[in-house]
C-alpha positions as CSV (number, residue, x, y, z in Angstrom):
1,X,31.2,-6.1,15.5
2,X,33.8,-7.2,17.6
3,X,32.7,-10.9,17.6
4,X,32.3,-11.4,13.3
5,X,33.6,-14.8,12.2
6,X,36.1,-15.1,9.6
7,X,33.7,-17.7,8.1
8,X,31.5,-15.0,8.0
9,X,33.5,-12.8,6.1
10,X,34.0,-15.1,3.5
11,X,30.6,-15.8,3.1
12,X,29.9,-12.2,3.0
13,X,32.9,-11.4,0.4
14,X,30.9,-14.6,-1.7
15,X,27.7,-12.7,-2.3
16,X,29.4,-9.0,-2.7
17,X,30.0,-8.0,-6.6
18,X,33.0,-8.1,-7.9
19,X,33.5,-5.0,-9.3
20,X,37.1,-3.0,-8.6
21,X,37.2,-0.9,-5.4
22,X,37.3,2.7,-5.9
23,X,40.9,4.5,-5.6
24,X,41.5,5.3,-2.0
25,X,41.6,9.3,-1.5
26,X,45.3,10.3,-0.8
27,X,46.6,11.1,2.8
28,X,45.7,14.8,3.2
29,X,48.7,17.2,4.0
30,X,48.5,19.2,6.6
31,X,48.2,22.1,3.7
32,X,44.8,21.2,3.5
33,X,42.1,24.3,3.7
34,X,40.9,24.4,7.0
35,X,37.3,23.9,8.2
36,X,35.2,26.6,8.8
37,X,33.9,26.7,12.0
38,X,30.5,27.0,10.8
39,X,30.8,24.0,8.6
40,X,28.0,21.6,8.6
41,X,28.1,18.6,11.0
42,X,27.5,15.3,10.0
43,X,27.4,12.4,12.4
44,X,28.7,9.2,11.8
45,X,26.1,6.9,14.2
46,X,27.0,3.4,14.5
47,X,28.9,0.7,15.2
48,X,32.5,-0.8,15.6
49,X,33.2,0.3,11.7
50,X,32.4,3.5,12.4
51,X,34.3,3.5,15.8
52,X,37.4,2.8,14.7
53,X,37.9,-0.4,16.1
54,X,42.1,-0.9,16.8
55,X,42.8,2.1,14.5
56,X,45.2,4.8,16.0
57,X,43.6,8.4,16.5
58,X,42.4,9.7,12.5
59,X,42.7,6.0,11.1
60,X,39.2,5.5,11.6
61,X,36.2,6.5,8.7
62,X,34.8,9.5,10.5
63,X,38.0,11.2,10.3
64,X,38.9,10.1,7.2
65,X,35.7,10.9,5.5
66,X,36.2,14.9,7.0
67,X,39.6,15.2,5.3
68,X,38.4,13.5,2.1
69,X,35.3,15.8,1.9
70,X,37.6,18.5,3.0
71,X,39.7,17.7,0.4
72,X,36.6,17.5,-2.6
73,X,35.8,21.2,-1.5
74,X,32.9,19.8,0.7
75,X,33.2,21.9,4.2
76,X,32.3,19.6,6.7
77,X,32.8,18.3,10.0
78,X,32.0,14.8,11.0
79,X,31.9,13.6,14.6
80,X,32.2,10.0,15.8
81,X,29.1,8.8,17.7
82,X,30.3,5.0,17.2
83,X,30.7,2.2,19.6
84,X,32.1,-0.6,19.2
85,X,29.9,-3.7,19.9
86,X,26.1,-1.9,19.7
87,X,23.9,-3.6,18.7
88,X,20.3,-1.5,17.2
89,X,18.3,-2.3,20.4
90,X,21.4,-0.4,22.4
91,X,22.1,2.2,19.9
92,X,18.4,3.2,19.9
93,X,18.5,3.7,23.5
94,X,21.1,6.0,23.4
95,X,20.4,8.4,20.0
96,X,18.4,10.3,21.9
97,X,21.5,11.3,24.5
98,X,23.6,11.7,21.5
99,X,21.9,13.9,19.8
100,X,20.9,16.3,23.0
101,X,24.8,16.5,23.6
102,X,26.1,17.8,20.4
103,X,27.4,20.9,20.2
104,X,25.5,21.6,17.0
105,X,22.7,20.1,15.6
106,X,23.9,17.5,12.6
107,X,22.9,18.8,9.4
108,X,23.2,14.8,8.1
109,X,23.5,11.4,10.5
110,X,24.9,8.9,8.8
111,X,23.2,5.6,10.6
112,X,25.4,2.7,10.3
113,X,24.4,-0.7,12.2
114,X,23.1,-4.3,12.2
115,X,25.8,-6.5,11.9
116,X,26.1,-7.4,15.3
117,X,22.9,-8.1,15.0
118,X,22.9,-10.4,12.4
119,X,26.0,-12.1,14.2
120,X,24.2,-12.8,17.4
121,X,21.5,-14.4,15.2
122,X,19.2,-11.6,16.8
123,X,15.6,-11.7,14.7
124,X,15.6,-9.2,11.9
125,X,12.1,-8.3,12.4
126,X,13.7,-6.8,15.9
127,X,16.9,-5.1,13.8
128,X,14.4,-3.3,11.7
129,X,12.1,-2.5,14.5
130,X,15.3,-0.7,16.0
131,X,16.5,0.9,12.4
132,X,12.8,2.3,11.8
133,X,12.6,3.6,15.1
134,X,15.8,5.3,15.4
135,X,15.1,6.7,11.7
136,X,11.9,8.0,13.0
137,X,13.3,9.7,15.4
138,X,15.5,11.7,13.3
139,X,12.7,12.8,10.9
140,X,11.0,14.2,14.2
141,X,13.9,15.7,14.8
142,X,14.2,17.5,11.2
143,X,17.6,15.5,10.4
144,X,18.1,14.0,7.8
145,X,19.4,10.7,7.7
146,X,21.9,8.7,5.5
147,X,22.0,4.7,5.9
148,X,24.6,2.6,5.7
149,X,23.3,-0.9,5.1
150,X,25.2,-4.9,6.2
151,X,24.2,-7.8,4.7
152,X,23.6,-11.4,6.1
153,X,26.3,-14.0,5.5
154,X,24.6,-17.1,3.4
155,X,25.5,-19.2,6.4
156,X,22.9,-17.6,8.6
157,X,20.5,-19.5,6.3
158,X,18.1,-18.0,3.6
159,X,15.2,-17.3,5.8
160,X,17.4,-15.4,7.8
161,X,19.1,-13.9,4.6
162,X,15.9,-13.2,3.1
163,X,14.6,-11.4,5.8
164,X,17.7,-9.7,7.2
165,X,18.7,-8.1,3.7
166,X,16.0,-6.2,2.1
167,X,16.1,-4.5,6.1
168,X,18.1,-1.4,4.6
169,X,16.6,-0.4,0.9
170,X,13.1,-0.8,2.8
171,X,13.2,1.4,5.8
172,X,15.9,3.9,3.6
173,X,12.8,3.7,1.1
174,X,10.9,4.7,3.7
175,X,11.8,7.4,5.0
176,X,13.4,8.3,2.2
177,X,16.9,8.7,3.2
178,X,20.2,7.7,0.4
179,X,21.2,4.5,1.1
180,X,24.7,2.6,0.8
181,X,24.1,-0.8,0.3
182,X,26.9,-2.8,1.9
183,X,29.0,-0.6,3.9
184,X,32.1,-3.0,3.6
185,X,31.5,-4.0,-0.7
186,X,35.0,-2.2,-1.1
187,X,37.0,-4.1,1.0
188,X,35.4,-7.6,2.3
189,X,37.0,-10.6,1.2
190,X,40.2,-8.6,0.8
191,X,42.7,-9.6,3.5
192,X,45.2,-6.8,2.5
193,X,42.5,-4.1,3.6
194,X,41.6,-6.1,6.7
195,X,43.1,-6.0,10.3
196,X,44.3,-9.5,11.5
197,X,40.6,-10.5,12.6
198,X,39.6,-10.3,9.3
199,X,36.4,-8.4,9.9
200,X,37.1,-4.8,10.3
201,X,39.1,-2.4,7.6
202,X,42.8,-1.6,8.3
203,X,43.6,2.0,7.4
204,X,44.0,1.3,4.1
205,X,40.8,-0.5,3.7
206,X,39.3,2.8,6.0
207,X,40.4,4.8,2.7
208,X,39.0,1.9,0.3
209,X,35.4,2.8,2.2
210,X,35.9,6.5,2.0
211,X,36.8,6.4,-1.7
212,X,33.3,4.4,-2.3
213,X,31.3,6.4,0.0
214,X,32.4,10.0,0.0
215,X,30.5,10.9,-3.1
216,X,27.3,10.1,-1.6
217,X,27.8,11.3,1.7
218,X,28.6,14.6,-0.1
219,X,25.2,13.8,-2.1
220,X,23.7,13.5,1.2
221,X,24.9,16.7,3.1
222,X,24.1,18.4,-0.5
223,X,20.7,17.8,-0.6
224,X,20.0,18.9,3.2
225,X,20.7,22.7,2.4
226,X,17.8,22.2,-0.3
227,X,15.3,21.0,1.7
């Protein structure tokens, strides 16, 4: 998402609610329990926002999400798979060497893309052609899936809106993964949670996102070990 407008942004922060962010989990001391090495693996499969675009080493949401579930009492391990720029046509061409290099299978893969798609004005019949198939691919595969949705600025136009949006509670519908809505609603619009480019999370808006999604990422990884 390396390309997002600041125009953009502000249209985005425009139709996100309005409602407080959640507290930001504390930095974690280096008292924390340790992981155990059997400790589920959840994979964080995305974009730039999952990358850790400009963030030093443990700034960026996969690493922060570990020592916040860590922190909870939720074991887990969670492993980076983003990069920054993909769009869901290239991310669904790689999943498949992803996955077959892991260590360990994921017990949970948290998908996360779409807004470069959206910015490159790509069609969102393609986006959800890409989301569905990478989705299907994971229920072949016996993992489950969490999805982390993006939604279309109002300058991209209301067909595009209209079509683009209801993408995520569709295909999570579908294959009946949890779904976050709007990966960014903690922090977008908020400049003081934003790196200078206004588009991707500083490290304090990194802990705004954890704070909103850690509950149901724990949910998530829950509910695998009861399938």
């Amino acid at each position: 998402m390396r390309r997002l407008l600041p125009l953009i942004v502000l249209a985005l922060a425009a139709c996100s609610q309005s409602a407080p962010a959640p507290e930001a989990p504390k930095a974690q001391a280096s008292t924390a329990p340790a992981i155990p090495a059997d400790a589920p693996v959840i994979l964080a499969f995305g974009d730039s926002l999952y990358a850790g675009y400009r963030l030093a080493p443990g700034e960026g949401y996969p690493p922060r999400l570990e020592a916040a579930l860590n922190a909870s009492g939720v074991k887990a391990r969670v492993v980076n798979a983003g990069v920054s720029g993909d769009t869901t046509a290239a991310a669904r061409e790689r999943l498949a060497f992803t996955l077959d290099n892991q260590r360990r299978k994921p017990a949970l893969v948290m998908v996360g893309l779409g807004g470069n798609d959206m910015l490159r004005g790509l069609p969102p019949a393609e986006t959800r052609a890409n989301l569905d198939a990478i989705l299907t691919e994971l229920d072949k595969r016996q993992i489950p899936a969490l999805l982390t949705g993006m939604l279309a600025a109002p300058n991209m136009g209301k067909d595009y809106v209209a079509a683009f949006n209801p993408i995520y509670p569709a295909l999570a519908a579908k294959h009946k993964a949890p779904l976050v809505p709007f990966f960014l609603q903690a922090v977008i619009g908020n400049d003081k949670l934003m790196l200078d480019d206004h588009v991707h999370p500083n490290p304090a808006g990194v802990d705004k996102i954890v704070a909103a999604t850690k509950d149901e990422v724990a949910k998530a990884l829950k509910a695998t070990t009861e399938r």
